[in-house]
DSSP file (Angstrom, degrees, kcal/mol; ACC not computed):
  #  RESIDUE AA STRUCTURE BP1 BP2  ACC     N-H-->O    O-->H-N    N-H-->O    O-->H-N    TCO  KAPPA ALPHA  PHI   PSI    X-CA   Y-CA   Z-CA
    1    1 A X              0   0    0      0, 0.0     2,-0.4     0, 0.0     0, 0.0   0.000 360.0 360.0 360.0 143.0  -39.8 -176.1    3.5
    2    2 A X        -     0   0    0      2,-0.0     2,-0.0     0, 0.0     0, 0.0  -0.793 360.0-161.9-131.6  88.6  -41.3 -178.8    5.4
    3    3 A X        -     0   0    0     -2,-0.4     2,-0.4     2,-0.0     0, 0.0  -0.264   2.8-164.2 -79.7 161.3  -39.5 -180.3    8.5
    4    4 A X        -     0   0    0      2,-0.0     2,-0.5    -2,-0.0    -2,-0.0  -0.968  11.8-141.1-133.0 154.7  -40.1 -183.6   10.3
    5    5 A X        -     0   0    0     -2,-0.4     2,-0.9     4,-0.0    -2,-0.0  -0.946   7.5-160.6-121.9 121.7  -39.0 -184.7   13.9
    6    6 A X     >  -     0   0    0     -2,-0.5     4,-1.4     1,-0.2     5,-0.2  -0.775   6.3-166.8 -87.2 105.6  -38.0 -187.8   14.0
    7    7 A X  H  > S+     0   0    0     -2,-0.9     4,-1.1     2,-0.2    -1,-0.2   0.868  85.0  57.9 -75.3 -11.7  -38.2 -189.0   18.0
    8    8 A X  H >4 S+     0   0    0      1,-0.3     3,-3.4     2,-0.2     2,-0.7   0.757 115.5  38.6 -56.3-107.9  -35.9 -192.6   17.3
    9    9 A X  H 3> S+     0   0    0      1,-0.3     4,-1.0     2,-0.2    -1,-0.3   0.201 109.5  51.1 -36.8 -28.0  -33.4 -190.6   16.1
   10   10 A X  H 3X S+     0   0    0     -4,-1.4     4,-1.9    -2,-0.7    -1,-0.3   0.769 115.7  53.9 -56.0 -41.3  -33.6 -187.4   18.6
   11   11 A X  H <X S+     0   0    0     -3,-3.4     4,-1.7    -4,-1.1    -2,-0.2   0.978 110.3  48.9 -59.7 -70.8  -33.4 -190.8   21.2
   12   12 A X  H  > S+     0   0    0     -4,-0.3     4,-0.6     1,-0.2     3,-0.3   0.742 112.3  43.4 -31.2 -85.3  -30.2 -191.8   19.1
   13   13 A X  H  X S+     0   0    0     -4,-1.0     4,-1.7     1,-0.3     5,-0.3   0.529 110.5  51.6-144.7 -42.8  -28.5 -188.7   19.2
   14   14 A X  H  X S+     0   0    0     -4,-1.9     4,-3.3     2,-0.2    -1,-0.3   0.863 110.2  53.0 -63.8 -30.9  -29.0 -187.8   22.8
   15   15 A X  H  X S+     0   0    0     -4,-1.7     4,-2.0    -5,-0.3    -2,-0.3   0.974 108.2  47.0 -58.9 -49.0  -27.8 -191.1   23.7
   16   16 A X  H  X S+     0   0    0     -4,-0.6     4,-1.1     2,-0.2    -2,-0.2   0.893 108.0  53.5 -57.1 -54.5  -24.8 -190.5   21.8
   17   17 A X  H >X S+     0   0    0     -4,-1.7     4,-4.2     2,-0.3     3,-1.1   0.972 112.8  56.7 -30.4 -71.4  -24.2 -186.5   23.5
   18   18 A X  H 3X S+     0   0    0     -4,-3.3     4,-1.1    -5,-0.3    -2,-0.2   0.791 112.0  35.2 -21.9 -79.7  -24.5 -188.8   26.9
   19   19 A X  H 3X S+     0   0    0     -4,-2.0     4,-1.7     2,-0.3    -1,-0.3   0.608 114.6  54.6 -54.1 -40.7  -21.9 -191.0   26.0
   20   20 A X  H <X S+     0   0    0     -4,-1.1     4,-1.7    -3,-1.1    -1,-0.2   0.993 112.0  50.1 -70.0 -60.5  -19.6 -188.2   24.3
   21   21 A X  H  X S+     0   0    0     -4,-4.2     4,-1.7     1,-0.2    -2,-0.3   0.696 110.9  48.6 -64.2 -15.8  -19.9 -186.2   27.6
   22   22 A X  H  X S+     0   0    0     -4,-1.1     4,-6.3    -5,-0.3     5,-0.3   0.946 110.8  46.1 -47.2 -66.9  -18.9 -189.1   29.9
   23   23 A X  H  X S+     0   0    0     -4,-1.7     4,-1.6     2,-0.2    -2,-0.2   0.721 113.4  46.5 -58.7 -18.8  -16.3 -190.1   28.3
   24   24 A X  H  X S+     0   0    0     -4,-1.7     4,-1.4     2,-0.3     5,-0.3   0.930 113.8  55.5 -69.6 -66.6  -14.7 -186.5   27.9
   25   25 A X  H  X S+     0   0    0     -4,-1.7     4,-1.2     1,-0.2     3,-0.5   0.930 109.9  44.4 -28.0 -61.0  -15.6 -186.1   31.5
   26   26 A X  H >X S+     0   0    0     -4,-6.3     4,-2.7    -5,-0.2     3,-1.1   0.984 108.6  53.9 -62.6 -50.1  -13.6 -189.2   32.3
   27   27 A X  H 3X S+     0   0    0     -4,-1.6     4,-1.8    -5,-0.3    -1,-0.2   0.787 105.7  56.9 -67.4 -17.1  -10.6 -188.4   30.2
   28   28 A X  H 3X S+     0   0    0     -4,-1.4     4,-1.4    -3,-0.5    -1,-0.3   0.543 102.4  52.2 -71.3 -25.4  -10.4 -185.2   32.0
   29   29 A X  H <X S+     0   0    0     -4,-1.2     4,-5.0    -3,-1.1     5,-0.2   0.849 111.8  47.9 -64.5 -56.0  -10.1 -186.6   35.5
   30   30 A X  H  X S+     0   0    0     -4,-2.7     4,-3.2    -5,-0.3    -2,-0.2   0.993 104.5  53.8 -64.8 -52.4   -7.7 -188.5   34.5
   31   31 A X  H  X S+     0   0    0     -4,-1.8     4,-1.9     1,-0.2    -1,-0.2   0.868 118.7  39.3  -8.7 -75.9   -6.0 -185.9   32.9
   32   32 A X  H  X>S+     0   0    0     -4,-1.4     4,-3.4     2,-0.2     5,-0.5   0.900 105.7  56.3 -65.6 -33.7   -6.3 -183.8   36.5
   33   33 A X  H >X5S+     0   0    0     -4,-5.0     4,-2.8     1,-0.2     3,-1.0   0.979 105.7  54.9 -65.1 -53.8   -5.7 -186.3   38.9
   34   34 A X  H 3<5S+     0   0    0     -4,-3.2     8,-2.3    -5,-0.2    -1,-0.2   0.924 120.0  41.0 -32.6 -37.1   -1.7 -186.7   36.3
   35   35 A X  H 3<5S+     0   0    0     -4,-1.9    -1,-0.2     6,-0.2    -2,-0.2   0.971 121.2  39.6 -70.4 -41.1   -1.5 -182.4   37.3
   36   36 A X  H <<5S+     0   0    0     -4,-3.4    -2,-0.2    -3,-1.0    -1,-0.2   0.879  94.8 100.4 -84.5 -26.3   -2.7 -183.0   40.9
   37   37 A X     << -     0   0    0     -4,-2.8     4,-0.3    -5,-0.5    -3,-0.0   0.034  67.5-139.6 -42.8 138.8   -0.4 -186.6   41.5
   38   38 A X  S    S+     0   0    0      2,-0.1     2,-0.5     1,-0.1    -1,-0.1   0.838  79.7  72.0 -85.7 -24.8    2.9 -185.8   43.6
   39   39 A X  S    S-     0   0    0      1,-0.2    -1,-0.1     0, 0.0    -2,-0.0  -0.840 123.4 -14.0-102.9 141.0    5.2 -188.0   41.9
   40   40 A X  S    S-     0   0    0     -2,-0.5    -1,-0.2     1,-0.1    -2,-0.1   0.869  86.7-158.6  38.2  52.5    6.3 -186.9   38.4
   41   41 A X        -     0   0    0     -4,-0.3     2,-0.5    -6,-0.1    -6,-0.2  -0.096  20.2-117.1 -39.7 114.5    3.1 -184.0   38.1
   42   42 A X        +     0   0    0     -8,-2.3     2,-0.4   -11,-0.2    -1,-0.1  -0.667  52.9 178.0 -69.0 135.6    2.1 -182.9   34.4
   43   43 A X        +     0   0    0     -2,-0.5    29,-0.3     1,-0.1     4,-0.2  -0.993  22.6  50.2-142.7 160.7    2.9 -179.2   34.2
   44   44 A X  S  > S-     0   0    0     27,-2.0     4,-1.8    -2,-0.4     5,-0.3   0.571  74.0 -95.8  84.8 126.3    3.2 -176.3   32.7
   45   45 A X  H  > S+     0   0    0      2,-0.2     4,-2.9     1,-0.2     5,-0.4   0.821 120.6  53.8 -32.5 -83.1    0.2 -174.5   30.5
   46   46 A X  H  > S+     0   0    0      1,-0.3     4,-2.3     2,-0.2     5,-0.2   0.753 115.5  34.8 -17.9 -82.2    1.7 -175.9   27.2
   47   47 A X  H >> S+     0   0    0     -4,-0.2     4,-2.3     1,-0.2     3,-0.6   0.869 120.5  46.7 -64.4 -40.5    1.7 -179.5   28.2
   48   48 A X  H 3X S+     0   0    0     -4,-1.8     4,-3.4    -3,-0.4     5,-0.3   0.876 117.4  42.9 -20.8 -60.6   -1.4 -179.5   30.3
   49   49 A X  H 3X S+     0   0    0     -4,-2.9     4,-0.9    -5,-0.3    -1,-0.2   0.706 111.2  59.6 -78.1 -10.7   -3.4 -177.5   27.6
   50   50 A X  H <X S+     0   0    0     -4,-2.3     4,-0.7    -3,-0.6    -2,-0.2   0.913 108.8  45.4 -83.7 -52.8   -1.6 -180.0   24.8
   51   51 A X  H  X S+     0   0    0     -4,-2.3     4,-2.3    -5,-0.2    -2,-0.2   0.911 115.2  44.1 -50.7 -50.4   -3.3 -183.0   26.6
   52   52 A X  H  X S+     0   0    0     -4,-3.4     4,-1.8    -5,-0.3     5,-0.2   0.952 106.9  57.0 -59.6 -35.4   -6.9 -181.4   27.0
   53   53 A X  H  X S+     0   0    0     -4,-0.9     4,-1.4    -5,-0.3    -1,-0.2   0.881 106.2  56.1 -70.0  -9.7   -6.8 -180.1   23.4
   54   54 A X  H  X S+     0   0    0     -4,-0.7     4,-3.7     2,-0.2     5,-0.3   0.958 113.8  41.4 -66.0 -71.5   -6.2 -184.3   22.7
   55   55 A X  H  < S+     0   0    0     -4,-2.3     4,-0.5     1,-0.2    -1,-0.2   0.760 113.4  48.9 -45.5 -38.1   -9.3 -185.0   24.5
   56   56 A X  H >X S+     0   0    0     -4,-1.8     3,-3.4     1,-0.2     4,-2.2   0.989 109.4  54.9 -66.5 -71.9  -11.3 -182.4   23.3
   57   57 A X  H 3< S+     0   0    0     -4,-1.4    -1,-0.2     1,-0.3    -2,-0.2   0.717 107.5  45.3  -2.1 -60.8  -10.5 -183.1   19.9
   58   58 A X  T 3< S+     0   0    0     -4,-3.7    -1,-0.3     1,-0.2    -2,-0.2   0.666 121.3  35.3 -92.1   0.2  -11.4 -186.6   19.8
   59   59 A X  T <4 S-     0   0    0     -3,-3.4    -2,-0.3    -4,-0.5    -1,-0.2   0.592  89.9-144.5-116.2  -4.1  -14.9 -186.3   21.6
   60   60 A X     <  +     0   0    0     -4,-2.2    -3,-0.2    -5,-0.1    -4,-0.1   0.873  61.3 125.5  43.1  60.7  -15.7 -182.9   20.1
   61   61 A X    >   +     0   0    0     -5,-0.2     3,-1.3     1,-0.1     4,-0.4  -0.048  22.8 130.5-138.3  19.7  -17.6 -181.6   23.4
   62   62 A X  G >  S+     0   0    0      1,-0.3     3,-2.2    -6,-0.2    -1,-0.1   0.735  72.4  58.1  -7.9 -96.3  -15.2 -178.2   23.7
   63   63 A X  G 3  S+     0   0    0      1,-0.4    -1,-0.3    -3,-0.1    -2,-0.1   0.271  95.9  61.1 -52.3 -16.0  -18.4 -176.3   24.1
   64   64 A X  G <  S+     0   0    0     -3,-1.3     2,-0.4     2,-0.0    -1,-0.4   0.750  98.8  66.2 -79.6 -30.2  -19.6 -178.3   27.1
   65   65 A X    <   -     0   0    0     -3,-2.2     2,-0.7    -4,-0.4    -1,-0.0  -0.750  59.3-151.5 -96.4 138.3  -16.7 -177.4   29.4
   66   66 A X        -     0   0    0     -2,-0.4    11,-2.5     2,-0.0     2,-0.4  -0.959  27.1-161.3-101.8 127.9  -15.2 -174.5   31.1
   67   67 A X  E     -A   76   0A   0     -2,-0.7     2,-0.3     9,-0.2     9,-0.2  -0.836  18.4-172.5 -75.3 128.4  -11.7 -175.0   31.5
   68   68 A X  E     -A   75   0A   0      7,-1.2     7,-1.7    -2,-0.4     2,-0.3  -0.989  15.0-172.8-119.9 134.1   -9.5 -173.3   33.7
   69   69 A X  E     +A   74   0A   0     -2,-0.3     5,-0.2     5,-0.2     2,-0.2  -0.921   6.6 172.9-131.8 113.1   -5.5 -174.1   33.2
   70   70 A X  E >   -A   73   0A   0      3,-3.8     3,-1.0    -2,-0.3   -22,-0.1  -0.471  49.6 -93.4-130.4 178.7   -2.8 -173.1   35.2
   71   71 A X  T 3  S+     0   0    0      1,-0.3   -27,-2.0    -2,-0.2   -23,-0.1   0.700 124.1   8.7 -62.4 -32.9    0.9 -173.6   35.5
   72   72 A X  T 3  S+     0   0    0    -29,-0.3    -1,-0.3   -28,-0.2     2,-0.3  -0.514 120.5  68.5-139.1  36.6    0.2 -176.4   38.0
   73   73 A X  E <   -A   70   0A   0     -3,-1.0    -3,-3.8     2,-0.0     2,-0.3  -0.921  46.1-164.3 179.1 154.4   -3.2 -176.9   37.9
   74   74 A X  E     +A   69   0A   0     -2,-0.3    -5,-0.2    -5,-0.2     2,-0.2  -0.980  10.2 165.2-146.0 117.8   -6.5 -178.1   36.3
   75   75 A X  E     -A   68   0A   0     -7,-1.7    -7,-1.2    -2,-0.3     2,-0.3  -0.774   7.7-174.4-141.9 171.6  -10.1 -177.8   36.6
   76   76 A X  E      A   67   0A   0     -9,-0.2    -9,-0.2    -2,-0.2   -11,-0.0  -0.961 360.0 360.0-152.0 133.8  -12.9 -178.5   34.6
   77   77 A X              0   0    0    -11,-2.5   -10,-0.1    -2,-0.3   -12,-0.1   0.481 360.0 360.0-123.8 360.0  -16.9 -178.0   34.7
């Protein structure tokens, strides 16, 4: 078996990772700041963890975060 490393394409694909993890990042903010906000507050595990699993979902960067999700509250790293 004979492998090759292509660095354009290692270039590509890190670029792309960047960009996934921004944007994840960002939707997740927003995401907290809606839990943390005083008028009309997303709550409750369900809906809280039904909005991250959206985000996660569509940038596919699960594995990049730790989540913490509470009844009334949201963090991320």
């Amino acid at each position: 078996m004979m492998v090759c490393r292509n660095p354009e394409l290692a270039r590509r694909r890190a670029h792309k990772r960047e960009d996934l993890l921004l944007a994840t990042e960002r939707d997740l903010a927003t995401i907290r700041d809606r839990v943390q906000r005083a008028r009309a507050p997303l709550q409750g595990k369900a809906e809280i963890g039904l909005k991250v699993g959206e985000v996660l979902h569509r940038h596919k960067m699960a594995k990049h975060f730790d989540l913490t999700i509470g009844d009334a509250s949201f963090s991320f790293r």
